[in-house]
ROKEPA-93078 format. One record per residue: residue number from 1; x, y, z of N, C-alpha, C, O in turn. Coordinates in steps of 0.2 Angstrom, whole numbers, plus 5000, padded with zeros to 4 digits. Layout:
// residues N
[rec NUM,[X,Y,Z],[X,Y,Z],[X,Y,Z],[X,Y,Z]]
...
//
This chain:
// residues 65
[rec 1,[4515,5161,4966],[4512,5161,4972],[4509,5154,4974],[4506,5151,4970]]
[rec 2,[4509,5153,4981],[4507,5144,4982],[4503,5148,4989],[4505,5153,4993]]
[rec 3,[4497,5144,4989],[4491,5147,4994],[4496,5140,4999],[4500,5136,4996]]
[rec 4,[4495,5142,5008],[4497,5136,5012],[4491,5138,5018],[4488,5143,5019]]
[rec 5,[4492,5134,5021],[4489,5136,5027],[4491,5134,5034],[4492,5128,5036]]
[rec 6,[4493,5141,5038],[4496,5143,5044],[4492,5139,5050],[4486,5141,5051]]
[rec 7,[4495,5134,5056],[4494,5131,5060],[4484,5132,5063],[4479,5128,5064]]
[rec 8,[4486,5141,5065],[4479,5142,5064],[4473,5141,5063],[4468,5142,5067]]
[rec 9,[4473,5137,5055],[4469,5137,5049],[4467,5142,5045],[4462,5141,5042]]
[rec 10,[4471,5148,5045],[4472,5154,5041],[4473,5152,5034],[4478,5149,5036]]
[rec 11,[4473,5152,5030],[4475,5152,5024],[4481,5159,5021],[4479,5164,5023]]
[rec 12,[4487,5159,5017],[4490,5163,5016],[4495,5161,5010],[4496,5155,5008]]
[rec 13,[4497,5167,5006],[4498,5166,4999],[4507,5167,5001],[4510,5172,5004]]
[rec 14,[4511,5161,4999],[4518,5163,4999],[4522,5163,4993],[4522,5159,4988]]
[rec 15,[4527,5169,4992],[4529,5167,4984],[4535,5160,4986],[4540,5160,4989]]
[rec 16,[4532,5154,4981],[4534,5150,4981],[4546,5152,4977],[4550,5147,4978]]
[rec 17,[4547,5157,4976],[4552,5159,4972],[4555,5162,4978],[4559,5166,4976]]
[rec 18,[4555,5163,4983],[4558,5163,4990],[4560,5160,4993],[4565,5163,4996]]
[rec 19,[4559,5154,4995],[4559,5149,4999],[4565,5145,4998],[4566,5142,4994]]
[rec 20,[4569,5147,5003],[4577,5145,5003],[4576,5136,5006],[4579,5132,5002]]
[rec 21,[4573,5135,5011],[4573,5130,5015],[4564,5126,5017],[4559,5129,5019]]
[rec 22,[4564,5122,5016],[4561,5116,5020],[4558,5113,5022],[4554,5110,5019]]
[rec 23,[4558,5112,5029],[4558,5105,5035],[4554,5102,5040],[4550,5105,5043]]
[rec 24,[4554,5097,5041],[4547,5093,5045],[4552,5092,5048],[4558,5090,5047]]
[rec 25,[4547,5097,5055],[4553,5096,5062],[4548,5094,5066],[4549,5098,5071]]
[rec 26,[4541,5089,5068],[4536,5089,5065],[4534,5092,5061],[4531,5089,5057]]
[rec 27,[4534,5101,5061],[4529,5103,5057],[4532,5104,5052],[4538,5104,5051]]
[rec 28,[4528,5106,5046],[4532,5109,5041],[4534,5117,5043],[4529,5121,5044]]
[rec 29,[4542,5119,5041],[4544,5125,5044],[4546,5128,5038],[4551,5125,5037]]
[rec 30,[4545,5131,5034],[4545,5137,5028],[4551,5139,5028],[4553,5133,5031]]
[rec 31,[4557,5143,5028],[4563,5147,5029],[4562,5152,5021],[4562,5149,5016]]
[rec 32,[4562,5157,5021],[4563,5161,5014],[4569,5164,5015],[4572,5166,5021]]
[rec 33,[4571,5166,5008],[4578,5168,5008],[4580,5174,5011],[4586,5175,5010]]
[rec 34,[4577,5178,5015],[4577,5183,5019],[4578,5183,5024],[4581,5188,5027]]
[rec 35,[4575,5176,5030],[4576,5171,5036],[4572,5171,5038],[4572,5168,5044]]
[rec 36,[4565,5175,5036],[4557,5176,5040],[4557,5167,5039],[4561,5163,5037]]
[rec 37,[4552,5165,5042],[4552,5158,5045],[4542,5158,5044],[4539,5163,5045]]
[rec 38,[4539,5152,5043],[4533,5151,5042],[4534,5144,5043],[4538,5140,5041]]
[rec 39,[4527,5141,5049],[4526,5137,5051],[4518,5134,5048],[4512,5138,5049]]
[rec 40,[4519,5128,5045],[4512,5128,5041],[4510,5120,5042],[4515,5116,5044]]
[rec 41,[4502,5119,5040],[4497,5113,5040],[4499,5111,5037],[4501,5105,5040]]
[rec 42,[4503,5111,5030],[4504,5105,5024],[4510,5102,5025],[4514,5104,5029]]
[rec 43,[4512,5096,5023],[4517,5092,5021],[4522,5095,5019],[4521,5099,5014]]
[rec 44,[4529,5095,5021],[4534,5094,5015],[4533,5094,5008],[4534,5098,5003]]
[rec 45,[4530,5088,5007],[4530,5087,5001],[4525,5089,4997],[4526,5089,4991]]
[rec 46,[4518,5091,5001],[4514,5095,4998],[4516,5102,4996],[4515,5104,4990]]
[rec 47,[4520,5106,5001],[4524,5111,4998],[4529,5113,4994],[4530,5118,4991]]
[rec 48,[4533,5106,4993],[4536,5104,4986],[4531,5103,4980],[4532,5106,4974]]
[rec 49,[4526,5099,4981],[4523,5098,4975],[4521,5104,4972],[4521,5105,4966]]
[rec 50,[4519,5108,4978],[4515,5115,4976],[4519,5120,4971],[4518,5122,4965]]
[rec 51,[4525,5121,4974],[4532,5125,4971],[4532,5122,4966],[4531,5126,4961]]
[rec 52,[4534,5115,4964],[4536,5116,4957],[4530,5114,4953],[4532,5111,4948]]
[rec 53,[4524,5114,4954],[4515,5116,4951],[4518,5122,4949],[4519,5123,4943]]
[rec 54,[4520,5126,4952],[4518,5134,4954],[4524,5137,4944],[4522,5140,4939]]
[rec 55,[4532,5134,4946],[4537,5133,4943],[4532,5133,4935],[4529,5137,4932]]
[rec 56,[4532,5126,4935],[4530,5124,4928],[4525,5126,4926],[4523,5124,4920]]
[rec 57,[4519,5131,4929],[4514,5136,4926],[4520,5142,4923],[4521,5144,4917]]
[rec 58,[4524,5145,4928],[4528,5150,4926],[4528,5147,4918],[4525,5149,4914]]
[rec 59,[4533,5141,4917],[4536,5139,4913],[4533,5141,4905],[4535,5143,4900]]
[rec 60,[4528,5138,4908],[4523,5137,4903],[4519,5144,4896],[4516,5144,4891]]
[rec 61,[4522,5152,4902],[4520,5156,4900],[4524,5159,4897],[4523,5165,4896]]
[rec 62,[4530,5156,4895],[4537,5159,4891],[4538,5155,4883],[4541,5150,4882]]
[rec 63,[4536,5158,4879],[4537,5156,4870],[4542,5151,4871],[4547,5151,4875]]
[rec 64,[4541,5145,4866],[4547,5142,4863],[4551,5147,4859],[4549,5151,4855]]
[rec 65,[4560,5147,4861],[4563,5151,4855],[4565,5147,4849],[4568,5150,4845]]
//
């Protein structure tokens, strides 16, 4: 889960493992794989970065085999 924040300045929790799509159309526009749609404060790239933060904690809690 990646905290983001809604134009508003609401704060809200999205599961980063849904998010089909992307895009700075100016804004950044969320799409999850469902087609619900989210318009948020951050960057692109801050929500990239976030996700795969988000990714590589996952990662992290799975044993070496």
């Amino acid at each position: 889960m990646i905290t983001l924040t809604r134009l508003n300045g609401k704060p809200f929790v999205i599961n980063a493992e849904l998010i089909r799509t992307v895009e700075s159309n100016p804004d950044t526009t969320i799409t999850l794989i469902n087609g619900d749609h989210f318009i948020v404060k951050e960057t692109m790239k801050d929500v990239i970065d976030r996700s795969v933060d988000y990714g590589r904690s996952l990662r992290k809690l799975i044993p070496p085999s």
